[in-house]
C-alpha positions as CSV (number, residue, x, y, z in Angstrom):
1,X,-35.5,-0.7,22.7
2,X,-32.0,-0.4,23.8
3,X,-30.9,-1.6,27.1
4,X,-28.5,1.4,28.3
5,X,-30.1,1.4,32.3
6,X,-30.9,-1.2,34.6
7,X,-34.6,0.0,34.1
8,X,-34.5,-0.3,30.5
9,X,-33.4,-4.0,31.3
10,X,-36.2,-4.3,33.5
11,X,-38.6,-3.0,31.0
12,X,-37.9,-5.2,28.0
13,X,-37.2,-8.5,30.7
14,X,-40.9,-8.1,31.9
15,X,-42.7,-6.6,28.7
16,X,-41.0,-9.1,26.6
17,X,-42.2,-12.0,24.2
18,X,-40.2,-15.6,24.0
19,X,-37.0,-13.4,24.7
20,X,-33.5,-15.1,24.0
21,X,-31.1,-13.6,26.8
22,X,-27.8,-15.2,27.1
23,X,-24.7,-13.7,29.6
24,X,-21.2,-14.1,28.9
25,X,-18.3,-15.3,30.3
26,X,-14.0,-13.5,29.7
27,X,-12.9,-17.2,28.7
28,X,-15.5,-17.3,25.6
29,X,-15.0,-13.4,24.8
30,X,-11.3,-14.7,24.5
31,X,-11.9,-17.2,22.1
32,X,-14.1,-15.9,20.2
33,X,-12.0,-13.3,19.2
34,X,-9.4,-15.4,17.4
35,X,-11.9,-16.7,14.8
36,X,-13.7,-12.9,14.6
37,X,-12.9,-13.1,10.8
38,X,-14.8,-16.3,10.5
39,X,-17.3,-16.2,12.9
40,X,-18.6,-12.6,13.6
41,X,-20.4,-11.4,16.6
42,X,-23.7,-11.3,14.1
43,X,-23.3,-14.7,13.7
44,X,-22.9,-15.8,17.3
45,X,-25.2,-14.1,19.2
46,X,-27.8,-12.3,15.9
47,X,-30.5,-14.4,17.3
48,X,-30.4,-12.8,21.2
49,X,-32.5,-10.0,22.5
50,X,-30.1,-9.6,25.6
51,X,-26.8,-10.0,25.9
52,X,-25.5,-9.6,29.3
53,X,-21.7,-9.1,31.1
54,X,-21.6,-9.2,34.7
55,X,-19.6,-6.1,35.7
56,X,-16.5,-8.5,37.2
57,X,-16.2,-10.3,33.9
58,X,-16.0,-7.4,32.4
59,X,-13.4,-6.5,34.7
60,X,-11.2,-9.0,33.1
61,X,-12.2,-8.4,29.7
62,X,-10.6,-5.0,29.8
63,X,-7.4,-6.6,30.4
64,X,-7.2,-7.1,26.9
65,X,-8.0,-4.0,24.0
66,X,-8.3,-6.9,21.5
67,X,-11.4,-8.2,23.9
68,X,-12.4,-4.4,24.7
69,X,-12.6,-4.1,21.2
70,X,-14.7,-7.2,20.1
71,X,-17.0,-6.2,23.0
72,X,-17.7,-3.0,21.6
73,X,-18.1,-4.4,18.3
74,X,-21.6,-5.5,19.7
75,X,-23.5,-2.3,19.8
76,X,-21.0,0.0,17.3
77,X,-20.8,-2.3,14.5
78,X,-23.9,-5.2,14.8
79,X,-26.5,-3.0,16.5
80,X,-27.0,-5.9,19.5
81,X,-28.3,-5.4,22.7
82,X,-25.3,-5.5,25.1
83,X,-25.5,-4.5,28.8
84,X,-22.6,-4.8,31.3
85,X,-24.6,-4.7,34.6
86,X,-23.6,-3.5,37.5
87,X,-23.5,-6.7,40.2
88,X,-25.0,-3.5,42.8
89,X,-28.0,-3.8,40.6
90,X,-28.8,-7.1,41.2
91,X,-30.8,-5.6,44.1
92,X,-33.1,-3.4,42.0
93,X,-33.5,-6.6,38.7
94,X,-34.6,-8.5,42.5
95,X,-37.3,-5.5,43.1
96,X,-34.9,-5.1,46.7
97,X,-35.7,-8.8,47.8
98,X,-32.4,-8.2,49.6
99,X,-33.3,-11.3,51.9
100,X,-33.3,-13.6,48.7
101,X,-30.4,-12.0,47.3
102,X,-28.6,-13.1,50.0
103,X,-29.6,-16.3,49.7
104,X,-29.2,-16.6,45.8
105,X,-25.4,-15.0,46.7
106,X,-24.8,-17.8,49.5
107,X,-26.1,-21.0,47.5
108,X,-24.4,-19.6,44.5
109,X,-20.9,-20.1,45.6
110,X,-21.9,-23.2,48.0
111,X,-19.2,-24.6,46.7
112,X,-16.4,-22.5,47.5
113,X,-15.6,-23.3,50.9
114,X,-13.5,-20.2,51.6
115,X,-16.3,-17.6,50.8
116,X,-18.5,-19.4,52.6
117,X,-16.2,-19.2,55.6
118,X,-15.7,-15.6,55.0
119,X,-19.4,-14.9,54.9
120,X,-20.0,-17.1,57.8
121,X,-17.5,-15.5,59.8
122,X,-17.8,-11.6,58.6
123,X,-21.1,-10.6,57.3
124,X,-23.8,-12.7,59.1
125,X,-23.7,-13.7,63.0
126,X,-23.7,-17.7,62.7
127,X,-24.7,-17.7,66.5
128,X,-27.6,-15.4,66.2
129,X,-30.8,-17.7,65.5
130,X,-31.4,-18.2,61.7
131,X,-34.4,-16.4,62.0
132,X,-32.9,-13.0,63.0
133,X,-30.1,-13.6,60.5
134,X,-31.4,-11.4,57.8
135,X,-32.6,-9.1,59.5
136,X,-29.4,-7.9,61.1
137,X,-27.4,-8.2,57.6
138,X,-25.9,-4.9,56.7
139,X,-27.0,-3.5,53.7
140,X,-26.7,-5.4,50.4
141,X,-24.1,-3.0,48.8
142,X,-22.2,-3.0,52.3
143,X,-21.8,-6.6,52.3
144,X,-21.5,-7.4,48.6
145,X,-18.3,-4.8,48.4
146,X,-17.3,-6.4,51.5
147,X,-17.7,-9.8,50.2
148,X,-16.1,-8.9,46.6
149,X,-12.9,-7.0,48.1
150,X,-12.2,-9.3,50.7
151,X,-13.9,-12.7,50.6
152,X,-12.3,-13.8,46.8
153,X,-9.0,-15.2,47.0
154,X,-7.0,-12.5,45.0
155,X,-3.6,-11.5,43.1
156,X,-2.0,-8.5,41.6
157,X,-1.6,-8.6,38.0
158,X,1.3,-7.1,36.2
159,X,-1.1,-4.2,34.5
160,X,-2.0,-3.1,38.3
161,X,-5.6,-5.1,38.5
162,X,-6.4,-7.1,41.8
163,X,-8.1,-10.4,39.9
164,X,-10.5,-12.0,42.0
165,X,-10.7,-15.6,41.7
166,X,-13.9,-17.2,40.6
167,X,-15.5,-14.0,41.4
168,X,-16.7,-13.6,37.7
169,X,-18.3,-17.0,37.7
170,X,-20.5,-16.2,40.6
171,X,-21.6,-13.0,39.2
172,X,-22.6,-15.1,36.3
173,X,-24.1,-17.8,38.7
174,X,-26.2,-15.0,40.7
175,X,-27.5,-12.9,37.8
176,X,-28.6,-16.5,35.8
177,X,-30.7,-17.9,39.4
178,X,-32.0,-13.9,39.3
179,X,-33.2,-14.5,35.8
180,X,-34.6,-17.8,36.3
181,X,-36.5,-17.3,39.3
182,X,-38.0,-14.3,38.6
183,X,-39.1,-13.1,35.3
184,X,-40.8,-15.5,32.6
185,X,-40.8,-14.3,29.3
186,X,-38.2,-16.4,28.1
187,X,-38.0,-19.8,28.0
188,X,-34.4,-20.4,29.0
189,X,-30.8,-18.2,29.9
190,X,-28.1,-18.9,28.0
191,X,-24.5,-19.2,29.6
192,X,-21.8,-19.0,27.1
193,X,-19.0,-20.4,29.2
194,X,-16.4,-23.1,29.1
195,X,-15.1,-23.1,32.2
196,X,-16.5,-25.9,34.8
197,X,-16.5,-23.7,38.1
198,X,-19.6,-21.7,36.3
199,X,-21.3,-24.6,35.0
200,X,-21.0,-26.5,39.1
201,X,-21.9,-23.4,40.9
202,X,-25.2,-22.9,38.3
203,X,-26.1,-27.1,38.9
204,X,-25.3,-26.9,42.3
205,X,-27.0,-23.5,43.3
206,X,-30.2,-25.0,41.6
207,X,-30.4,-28.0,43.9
208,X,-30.5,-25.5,46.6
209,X,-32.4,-22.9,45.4
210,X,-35.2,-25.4,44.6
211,X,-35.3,-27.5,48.0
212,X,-35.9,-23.9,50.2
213,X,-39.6,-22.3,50.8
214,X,-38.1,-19.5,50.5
215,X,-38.3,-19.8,46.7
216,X,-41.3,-22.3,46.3
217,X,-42.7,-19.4,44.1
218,X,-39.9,-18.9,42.0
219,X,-40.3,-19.7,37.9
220,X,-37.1,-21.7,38.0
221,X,-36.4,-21.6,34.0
222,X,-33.5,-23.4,33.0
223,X,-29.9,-22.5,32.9
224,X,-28.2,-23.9,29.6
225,X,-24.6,-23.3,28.0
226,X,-23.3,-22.9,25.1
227,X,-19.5,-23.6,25.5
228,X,-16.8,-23.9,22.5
229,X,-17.4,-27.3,22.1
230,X,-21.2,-26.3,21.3
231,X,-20.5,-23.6,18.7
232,X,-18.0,-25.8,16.9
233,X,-20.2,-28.6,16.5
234,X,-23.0,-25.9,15.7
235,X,-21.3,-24.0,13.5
236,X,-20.6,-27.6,11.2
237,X,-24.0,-28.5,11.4
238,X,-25.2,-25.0,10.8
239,X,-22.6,-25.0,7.7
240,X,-20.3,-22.1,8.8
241,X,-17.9,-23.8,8.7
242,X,-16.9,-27.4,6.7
243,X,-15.0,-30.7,7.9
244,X,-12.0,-29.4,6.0
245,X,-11.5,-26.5,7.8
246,X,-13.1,-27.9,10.8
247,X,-9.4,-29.1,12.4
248,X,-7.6,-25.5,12.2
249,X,-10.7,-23.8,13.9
250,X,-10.6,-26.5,16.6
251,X,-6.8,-25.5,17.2
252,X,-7.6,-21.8,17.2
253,X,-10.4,-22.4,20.2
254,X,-9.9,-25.4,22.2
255,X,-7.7,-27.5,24.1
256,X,-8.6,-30.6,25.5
257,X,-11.1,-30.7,28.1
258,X,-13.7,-32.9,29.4
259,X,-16.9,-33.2,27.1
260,X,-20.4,-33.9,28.6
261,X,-22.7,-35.3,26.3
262,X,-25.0,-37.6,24.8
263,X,-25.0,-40.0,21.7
264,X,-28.0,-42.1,20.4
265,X,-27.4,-46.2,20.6
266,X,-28.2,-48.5,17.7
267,X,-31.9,-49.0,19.6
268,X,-32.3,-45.2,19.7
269,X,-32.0,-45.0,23.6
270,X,-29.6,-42.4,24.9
271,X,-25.9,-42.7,26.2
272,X,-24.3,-40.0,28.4
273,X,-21.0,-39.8,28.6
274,X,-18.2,-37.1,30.0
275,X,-15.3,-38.1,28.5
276,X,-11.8,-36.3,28.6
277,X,-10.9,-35.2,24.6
278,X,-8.2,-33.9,22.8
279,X,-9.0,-32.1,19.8
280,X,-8.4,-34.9,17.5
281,X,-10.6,-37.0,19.7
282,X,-12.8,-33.8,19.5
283,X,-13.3,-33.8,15.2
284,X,-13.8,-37.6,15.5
285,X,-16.4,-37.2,18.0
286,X,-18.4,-34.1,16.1
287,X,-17.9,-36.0,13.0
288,X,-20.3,-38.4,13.9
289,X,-24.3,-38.0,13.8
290,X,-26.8,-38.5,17.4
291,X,-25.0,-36.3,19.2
292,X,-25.6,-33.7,21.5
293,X,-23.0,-31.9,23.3
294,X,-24.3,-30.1,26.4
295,X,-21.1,-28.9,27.9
C-alpha cells in the first residue's frame, strides 16, 4: 500500500506486521548522495516499510536539487515507501491527544532553553495552575505555527529561506516519541542521523516522557540510529564495500566526530567508550572485530 495521506500512514502503522520504519534527517540525505553510485537508495533503506521526512527537514533538503533529486529517487526509481509528513499532522497520527502533544513537543526540546522560554512565556500561562494549563492552550496548529515561526532561533539564507535552527531535529524528535508511544507493530524506529542535537533531544525526551503518568500507558519502543559511522562499518561487514576502498568512502562521508560505542574485552565483558575520531582513527577502529557502533 502506498503511503501518499496521513491516513494511509495510519492504516499500514496499525494494520502492520514487524514493520521497519525509519525517518530521516538533511545531514544524512547530504551524504548519502555523494556515494549514490556506490551505495544506492535500494541498498540503504530496501529493507524499510516506512520511510519518513519530517516536513522541516525537508525544508532544508530542497535547498539542494542534488538532494531533491535523490529524495525523489525513492518512490520514481526504487518503488519505496517515502512520506514527507506534515508536522500539523502530528495531531491526527496522535488520534487529537492534543494535551500529549503538547507535552511530547515540550520534553522534546527540553533541552533548548530558549524554546522553552518562548513557550513558557507565549503559548502557555506559567501562572495559571498546571492543572488548567492545557486546557486554555490555543489550538495545536495555532501554537505549533507560532512556536515554529517565532520560537526557533532563525537566519535568512542567500536563496531567500528563513532556516530555523534545530527545528528539524525536534520534528524528528516529536514524530519518533509519537511512534514509540503509540503504535506497536514494530519493534523499533530507526533515526538515520549524525548530528548530536537529535540523538540528546530523543535520550533526553525519553527520560521525561517515561517518569510522567501522563504516559504510563504508552508502548515506549525504542529509538535507534543509524548514523554514517553505522553504515560504513555495515556496509564492510555487509561486503558493499572492501578495506581497500574503505578509506576514500570514509573521506567522501565523514569528518571526525565523536564515536559512541562498544568493544568486547579479552574476558568477553563489554567496554563503552565515546571517543573523539578522525577518519584514520575511524578505519583503524572498524577494522577491528567486537564492535558495535551505536552512534
Amino acid at each position: 500500500m502506498p503511503i501518499d495521506t496521513i491516513s494511509s500512514l495510519k492504516s499500514i502503522l496499525h494494520n502492520g506486521s514487524n514493520l521497519k520504519v525509519c525517518i530521516l534527517d538533511n545531514n544524512m540525505i547530504e551524504i548519502l548522495t555523494r556515494i549514490s553510485t556506490i551505495i544506492t537508495q535500494d541498498c540503504i533503506f530496501g529493507q524499510y516499510d516506512i520511510i519518513l521526512v519530517p516536513r522541516w527537514v525537508y525544508e532544508e533538503v530542497q535547498d539542494s536539487d542534488v538532494r531533491v533529486r535523490y529524495i525523489n529517487e525513492f518512490r520514481d526509481k526504487y518503488n519505496l515507501n517515502l512520506y514527507i509528513i506534515e508536522e500539523k499532522d502530528y495531531s491526527e497520527l496522535i488520534n487529537f491527544k492534543e494535551a500529549d502533544l503538547f507535552y511530547i513537543f515540550v520534553y522534546s526540546c527540553r533541552v533548548l532553553t530558549n524554546l522553552i522560554s518562548f513557550i513558557n512565556k507565549n503559548i502557555i500561562d506559567t501562572k495559571a495552575p498546571e492543572s488548567t494549563i492545557i486546557d486554555e492552550l490555543p489550538s495545536y496548529e495555532d501554537w505549533l505555527d507560532k512556536l515554529y515561526n517565532e520560537g526557533f532561533d532563525s537566519k535568512v539564507l542567500a536563496n531567500g529561506r528563513t532556516q530555523k535552527k534545530n527545528a528539524g531535529e525536534v520534528s524528528i524528535c516529536v514524530l519518533a516519541n509519537i511512534l514509540c508511544i503509540y503504535y506497536d507493530k514494530f519493534d523499533n524506529v530507526t533515526i538515520f542521523s549524525f548530528d548530536g542535537d537529535t540523538y540528546n533531544f530523543a535520550l533526553e525526551s525519553k527520560k521525561k516522557l517515561i517518569n510522567d503518568a501522563r504516559f504510563k500507558d504508552g508502548l515506549f519502543k525504542s529509538i535507534t540510529y543509524k548514523s554514517n559511522d553505522v553504515l560504513i562499518y555495515e556496509w564492510l561487514r555487509q561486503g558493499h564495500i572492501n578495506e581497500a576502498d574503505l578509506h576514500s568512502i570514509v573521506e567522501k562521508i565523514r569528518r571526525g566526530r565523536k564515536v559512541k560505542y562498544t568493544k568486547q574485552a579479552p574476558d568477553l565483558s563489554i567496554e563503552e567508550h565515546e571517543e573523539l575520531l578522525d577518519n584514520n582513527q575511524f578505519c583503524q577502529l572498524i577494522l577491528q572485530g567486537g564492535l558495535h557502533i551505536i552512534f
